[in-house]
C-alpha positions in Angstrom: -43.7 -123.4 -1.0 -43.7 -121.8 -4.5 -46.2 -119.2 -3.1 -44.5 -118.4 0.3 -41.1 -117.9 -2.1 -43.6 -116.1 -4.3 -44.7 -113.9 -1.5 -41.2 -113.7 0.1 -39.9 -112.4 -3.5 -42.8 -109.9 -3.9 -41.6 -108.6 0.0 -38.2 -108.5 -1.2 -38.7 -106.4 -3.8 -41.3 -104.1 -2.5 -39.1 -103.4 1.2 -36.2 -102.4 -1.6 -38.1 -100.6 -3.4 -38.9 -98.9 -0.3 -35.3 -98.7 0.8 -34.4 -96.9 -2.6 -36.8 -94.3 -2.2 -36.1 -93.4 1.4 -32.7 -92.8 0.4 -33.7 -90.5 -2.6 -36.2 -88.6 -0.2 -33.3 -88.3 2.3 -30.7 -87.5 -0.9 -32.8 -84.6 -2.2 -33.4 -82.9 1.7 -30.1 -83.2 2.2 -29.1 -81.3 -1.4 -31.8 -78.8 -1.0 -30.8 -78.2 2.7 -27.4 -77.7 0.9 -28.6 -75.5 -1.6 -30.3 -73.5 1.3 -26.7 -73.6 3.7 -25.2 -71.9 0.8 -27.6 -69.5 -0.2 -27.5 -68.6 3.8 -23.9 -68.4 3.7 -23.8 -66.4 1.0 -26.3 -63.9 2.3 -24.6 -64.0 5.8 -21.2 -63.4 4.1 -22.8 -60.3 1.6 -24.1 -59.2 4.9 -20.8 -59.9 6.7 -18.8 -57.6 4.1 -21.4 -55.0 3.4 -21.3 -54.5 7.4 -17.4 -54.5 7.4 -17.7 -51.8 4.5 -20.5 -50.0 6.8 -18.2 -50.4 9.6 -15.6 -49.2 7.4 -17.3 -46.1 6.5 -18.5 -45.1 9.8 -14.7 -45.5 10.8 -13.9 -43.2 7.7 -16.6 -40.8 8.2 -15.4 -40.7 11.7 -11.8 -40.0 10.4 -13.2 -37.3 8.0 -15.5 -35.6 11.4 -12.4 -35.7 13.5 -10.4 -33.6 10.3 -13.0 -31.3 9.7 -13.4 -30.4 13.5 -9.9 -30.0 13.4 -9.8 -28.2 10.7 -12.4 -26.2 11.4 -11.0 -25.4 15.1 -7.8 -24.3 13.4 -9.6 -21.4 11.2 -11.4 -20.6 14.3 -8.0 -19.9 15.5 -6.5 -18.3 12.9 -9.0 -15.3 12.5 -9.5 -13.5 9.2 -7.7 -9.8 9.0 -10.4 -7.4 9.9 -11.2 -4.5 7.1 -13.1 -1.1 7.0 -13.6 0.8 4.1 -13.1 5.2 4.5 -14.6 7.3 1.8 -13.1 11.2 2.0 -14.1 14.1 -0.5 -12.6 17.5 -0.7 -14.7 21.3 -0.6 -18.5 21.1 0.0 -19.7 24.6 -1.6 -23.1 26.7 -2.5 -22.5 29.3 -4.2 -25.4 31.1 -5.8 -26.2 28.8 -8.5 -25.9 26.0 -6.4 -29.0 27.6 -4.0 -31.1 28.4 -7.0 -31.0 24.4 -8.2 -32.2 23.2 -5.4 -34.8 26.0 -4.4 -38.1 24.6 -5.4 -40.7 27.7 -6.5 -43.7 25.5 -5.3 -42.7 24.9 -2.4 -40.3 27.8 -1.1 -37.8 24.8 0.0 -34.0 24.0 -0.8 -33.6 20.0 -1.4 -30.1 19.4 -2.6 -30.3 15.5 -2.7 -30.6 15.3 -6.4 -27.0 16.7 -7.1 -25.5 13.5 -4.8 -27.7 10.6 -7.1 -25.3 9.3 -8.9 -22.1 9.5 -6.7 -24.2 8.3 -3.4 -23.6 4.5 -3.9 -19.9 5.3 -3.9 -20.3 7.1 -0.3 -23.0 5.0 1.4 -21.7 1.8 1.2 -18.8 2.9 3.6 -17.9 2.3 7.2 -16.8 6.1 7.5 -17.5 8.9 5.1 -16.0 12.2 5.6 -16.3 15.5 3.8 -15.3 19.1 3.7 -18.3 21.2 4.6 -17.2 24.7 3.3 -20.2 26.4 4.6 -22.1 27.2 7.7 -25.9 26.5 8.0 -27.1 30.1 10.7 -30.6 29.3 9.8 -32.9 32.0 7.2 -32.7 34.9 8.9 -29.4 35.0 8.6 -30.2 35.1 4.7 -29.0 32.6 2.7 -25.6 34.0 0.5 -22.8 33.0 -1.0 -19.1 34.1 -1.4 -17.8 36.2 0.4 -19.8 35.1 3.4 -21.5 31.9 2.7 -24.8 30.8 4.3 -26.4 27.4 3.4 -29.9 25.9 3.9 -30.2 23.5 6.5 -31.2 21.2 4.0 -28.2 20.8 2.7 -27.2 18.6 5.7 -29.9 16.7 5.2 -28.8 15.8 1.8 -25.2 14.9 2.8 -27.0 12.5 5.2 -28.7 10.9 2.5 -25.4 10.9 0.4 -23.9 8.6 3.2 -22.0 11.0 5.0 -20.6 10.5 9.0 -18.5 13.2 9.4 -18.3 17.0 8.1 -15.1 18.8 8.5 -15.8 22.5 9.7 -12.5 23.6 9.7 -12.0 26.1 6.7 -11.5 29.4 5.8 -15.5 30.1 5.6 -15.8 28.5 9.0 -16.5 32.7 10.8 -18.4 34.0 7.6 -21.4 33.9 10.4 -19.7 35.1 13.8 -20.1 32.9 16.4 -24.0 32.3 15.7 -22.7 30.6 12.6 -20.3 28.2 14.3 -22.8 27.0 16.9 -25.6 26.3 14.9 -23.6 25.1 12.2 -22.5 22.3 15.0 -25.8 22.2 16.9 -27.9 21.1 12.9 -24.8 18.6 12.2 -25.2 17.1 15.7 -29.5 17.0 15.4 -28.8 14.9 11.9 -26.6 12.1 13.8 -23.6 13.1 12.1 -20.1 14.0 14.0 -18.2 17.6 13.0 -14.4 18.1 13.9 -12.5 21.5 13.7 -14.3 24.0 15.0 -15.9 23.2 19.1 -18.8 25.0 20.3 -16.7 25.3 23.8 -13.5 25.6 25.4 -14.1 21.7 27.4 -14.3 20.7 24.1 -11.5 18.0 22.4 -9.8 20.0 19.1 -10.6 16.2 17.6 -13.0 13.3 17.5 -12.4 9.7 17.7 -14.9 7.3 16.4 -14.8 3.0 16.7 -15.8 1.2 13.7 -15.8 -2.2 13.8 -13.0 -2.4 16.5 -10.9 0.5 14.5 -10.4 3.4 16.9 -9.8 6.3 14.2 -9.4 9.5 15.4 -9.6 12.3 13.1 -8.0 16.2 13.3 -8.4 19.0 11.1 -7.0 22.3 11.0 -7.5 25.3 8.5 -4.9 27.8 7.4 -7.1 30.8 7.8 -10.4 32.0 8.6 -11.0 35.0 5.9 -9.7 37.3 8.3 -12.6 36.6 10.6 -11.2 35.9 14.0 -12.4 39.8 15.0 -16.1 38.5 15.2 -15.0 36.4 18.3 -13.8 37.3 21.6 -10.1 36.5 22.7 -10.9 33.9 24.7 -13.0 32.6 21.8 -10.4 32.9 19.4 -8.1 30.3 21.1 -10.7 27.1 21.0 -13.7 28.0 18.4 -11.7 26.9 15.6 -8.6 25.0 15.1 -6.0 27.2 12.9 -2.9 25.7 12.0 -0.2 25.7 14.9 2.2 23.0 14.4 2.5 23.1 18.9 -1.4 21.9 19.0 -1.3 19.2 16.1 1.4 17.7 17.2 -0.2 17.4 20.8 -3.6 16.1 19.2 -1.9 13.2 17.2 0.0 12.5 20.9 -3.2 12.6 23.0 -4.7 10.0 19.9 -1.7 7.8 20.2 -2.3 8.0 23.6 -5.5 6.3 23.5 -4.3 3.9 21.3 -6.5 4.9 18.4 -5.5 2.8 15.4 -5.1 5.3 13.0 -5.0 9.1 12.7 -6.6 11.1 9.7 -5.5 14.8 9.3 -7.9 16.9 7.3 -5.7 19.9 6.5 -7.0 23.0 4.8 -3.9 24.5 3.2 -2.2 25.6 -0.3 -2.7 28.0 -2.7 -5.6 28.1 -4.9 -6.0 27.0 -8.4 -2.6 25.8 -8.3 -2.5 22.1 -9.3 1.0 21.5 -7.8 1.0 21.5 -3.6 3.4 24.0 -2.2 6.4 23.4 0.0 4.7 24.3 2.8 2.6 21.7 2.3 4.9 19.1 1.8 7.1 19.9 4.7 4.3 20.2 6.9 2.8 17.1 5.8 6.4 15.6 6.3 5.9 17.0 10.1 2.5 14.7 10.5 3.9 11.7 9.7 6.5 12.1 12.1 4.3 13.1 14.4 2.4 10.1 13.7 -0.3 10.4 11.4 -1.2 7.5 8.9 -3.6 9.4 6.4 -3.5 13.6 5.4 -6.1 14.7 3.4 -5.9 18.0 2.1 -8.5 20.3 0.9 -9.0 24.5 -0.1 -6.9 24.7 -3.5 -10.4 24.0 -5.7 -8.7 21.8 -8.1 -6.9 18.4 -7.8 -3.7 18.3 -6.4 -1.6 15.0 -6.4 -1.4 12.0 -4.5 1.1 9.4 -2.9 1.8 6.5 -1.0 5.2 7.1 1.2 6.7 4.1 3.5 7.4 5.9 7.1 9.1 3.4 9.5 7.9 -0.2 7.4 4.5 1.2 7.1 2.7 2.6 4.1 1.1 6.3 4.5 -1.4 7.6 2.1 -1.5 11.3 1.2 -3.6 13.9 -1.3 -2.8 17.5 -1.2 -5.7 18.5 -2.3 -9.1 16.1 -3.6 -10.8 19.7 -5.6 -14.3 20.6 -5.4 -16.8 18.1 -4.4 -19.5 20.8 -5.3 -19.6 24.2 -6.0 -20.7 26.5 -8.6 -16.7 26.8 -10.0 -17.1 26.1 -13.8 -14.8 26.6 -16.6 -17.6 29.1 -18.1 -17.8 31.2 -14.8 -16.9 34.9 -15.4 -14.0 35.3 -12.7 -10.4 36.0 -13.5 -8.9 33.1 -12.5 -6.4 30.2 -13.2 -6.9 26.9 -14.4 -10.6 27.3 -14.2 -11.0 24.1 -16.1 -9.7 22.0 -13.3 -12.4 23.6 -10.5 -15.3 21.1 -11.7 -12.9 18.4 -11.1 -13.2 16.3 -7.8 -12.3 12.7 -6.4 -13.4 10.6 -4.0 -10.7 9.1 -1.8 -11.5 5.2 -1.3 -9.1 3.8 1.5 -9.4 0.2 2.9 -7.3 -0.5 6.3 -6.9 -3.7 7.8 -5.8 -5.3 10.9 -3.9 -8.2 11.3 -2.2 -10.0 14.6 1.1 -9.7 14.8 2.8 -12.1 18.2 -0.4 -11.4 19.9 -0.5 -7.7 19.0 -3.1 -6.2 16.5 -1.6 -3.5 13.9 -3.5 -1.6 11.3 -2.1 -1.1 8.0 -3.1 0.8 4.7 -4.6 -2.4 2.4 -5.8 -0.1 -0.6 -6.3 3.1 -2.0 -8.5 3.6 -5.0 -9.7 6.7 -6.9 -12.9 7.7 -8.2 -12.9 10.8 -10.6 -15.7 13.5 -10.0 -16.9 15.6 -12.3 -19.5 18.5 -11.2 -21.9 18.5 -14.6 -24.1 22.2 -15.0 -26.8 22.4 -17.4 -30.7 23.9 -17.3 -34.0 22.8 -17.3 -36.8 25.3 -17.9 -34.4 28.2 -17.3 -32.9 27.1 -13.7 -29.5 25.5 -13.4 -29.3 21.9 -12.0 -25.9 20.9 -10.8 -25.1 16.8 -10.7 -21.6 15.0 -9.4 -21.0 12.4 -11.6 -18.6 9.7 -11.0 -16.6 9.7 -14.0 -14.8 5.9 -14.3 -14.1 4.7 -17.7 -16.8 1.9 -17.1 -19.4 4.6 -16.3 -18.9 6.1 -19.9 -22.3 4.5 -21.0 -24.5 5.3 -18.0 -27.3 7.3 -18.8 -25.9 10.3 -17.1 -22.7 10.6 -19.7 -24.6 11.9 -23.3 -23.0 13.8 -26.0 -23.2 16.9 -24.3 -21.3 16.3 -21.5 -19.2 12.9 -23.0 -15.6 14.9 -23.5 -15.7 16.9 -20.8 -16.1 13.8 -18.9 -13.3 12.0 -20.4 -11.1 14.9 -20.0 -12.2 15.3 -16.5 -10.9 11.6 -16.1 -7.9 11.8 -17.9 -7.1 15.7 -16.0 -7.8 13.5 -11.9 -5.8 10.4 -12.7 -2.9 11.4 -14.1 -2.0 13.1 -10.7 -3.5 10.0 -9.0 -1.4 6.6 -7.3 -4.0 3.8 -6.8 -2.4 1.7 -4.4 -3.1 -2.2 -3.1 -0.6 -3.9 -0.6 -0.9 -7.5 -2.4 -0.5 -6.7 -5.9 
């Protein structure tokens, strides 16, 4: 008996033994199957909200697509005003000195590019550059001369080509000093060089003016000359009523009508006119020009005096109009030093370029062209000599070109004065200032 209950104890004990350590066993799964519900709970709810946040984002990003399309699609709707940029310069001359700088002994050629250098980045850079060509180019037999009858090397096309140039105005006084000969192969060398000529017409089918589209602008551009040296003899009757256009108020008028007629957007008149070497315009320019702007042109620029004659901006109807009676000589032999008897001699080296920026903006559905700007650069024609020949330069004569290499202490005052003698007769002009 006392070993059965011996044995039965022992039993006892060892099944509760056994007993106690089931239920640890089962304690500790059950804790670190806890532990692990947890730790899966956690990473499902970090998942969870880094997944709203995603989805968050995506929603956001969405949002921020949606506004930028939108945005986007409302500046594609509301287009940016368009903008050209016109250069114009005044009297184009060669006078004697002018053909020996650019005649080369070695090789028995004229090249005039060197005396545009420093004034071509103000020319090439825009959409339409015109200029006064005060010359005609009737080819070396001719012989080349100078005033009273000028003659120029072809080259000297070339050169204004290379300068930036798009259109010559051939409507001046020295427009004859060839005959007929003169006139059409003055055209004919402009033409072969891809650049357009307006005022004098090779025949009566003709237009008296040109119209050129840049960049969805229609200019059109006239120009008319107050005499032609007495010339007119050299051409036939019939001749003498289309070859060149002389100023008859009947026929500018009907120009700027036939280029408001094809809607052109805005109509420059190149008008050769005044008196020279006076620095003040005459009334008979201003009450002409007064007559173009009724007529309907937005921009006169006048050329022939040989020295600067002031500018102005003038409201006709709402709308800004830019005129300059007279932009000087662009090049020519004129000096200060020259031996002819005449006024203001000074002012004749003096010259501007006429920067113009025109814009067009929509108005109800309807494009209109405006003047946006009008800036000045002063020209200044500097002569000097190397190894006995004169060389002739244009220099762009800014305040903040005072240091270039082309301003030295020979040449620094006159400069300055040349400045100071151009602006204080010029109106720079910007619509939103």
């Amino acid at each position: 008996m006392k070993k059965y209950y011996k044995c039965a104890a022992i039993i006892t004990i060892f099944l509760f033994l056994i007993s106690l350590l089931g239920c640890d066993l089962t304690s500790g799964n059950r804790e670190v199957n806890t532990s692990s519900d947890i730790e899966n709970e956690i990473s499902e709810g970090e998942n969870k909200e880094s997944d709203e946040k995603n989805q968050e984002k995506e929603v956001s990003k969405g949002e921020e697509t949606t506004l930028d399309e939108t945005h986007s699609n409302e500046e594609e709707q509301i287009e940016e005003p368009k903008t050209i940029t016109i250069t114009a310069v005044g009297d184009i001359m060669c006078h004697n000195s002018n053909l020996e700088s650019a005649f080369d002994p070695d090789t028995g050629k004229y090249d005039f590019t060197r005396v545009f250098e420093y004034v071509k980045e103000y020319i090439e850079d825009a959409d339409l550059a015109i200029a006064n060509f005060e010359t005609v180019t009737a080819g070396e037999e001719e012989k080349y001369t100078s005033f009273p009858y000028f003659n120029t090397p072809d080259s000297i096309l070339d050169a204004l080509k290379y300068a930036g140039f798009h259109v010559l105005v051939t409507a001046n006084n020295h427009a004859l000093d060839r005959k007929k000969k003169g006139v059409l192969s003055t055209i004919e060398k402009i033409n072969e060089r891809g650049m357009r000529h307006v005022g004098t017409l090779a025949t009566p089918k003709d237009d008296r003016f040109i119209t050129v589209d840049i960049k969805g602008f229609k200019i059109s551009i006239i120009a008319y000359s107050y005499s032609c040296n007495g010339n007119s003899p050299f051409l036939t009757e019939e001749e003498q009523k289309y070859m060149l256009n002389l100023i008859d108020e009947e026929k500018i008028k009907e120009d700027i009508e036939k280029a408001k007629e094809i809607n052109s957007d805005i109509i420059i008149a190149y008008m050769h006119w005044g008196n020279e070497y006076h620095r003040t315009q005459s009334v008979h320019q201003e009450q002409l020009a007064e007559k173009l702007f009724d007529w309907g042109a937005d921009i006169v620029l006048g050329t022939h005096p040989h020295v600067i004659q002031k500018s102005e901006v003038i409201e006709v109807e709402g709308s800004p109009k830019y005129i300059i009676y007279s932009m000087g000589n662009f090049i020519s032999n004129f000096s200060r030093n020259d031996q002819a008897q005449r006024p203001n001699k000074v002012y004749t080296e003096d010259g501007v370029i006429v920067r113009i920026t025109l814009e067009k903006q929509s108005e109800n559905g309807e494009d209109k062209t405006i003047l946006k700007s009008v800036r000045h650069i002063p020209t200044w024609v500097d002569k000097y000599y190397e190894n006995g020949r004169p060389v002739h330069r244009i220099l762009p004569v800014l305040r903040e070109n005072m240091e270039k290499e082309y301003i030295n202490d020979n040449n620094r005052k006159k400069a300055e004065d040349s400045y100071d003698h151009t602006m204080e007769l010029m109106t720079d002009y910007n619509l939103y200032e």
